[in-house]
C-alpha positions, 0 to 999 in steps of 0.5 A: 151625791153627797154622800160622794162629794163627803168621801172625796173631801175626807180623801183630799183631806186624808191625801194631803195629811200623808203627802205632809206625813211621807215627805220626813220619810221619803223613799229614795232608796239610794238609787239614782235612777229611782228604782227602790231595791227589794231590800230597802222598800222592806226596811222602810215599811218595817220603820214606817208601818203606820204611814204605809197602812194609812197610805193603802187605805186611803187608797182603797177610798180614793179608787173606791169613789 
């Protein structure tokens, strides 16, 4: 239960850190309906390689508990 409890503090940690992390970096698009072309979503994880690696990871975390 602990060791639980630790992994999701570390998580909410790691979440708030890329929530501030993304938001310089966000993802529009240029789509006023939100859908994220295939060509753009490429761009952005070319330029923003670190925050979507950290992102999956901490991902992984969060489902995994």
């Amino acid at each position: 239960m602990k060791d639980k409890m630790s992994k999701m503090k570390n998580a909410i940690q790691e979440a708030d850190y890329l929530r501030e992390e993304y938001e310089p970096v966000k993802l529009w698009g240029g789509c006023p309906d939100g859908d994220v072309k295939f060509d753009k979503m490429m761009e952005w994880l070319a330029d923003n390689e670190h925050v979507a690696e950290h992102m999956l990871k901490v991902s992984k975390e969060i489902k995994a508990i």
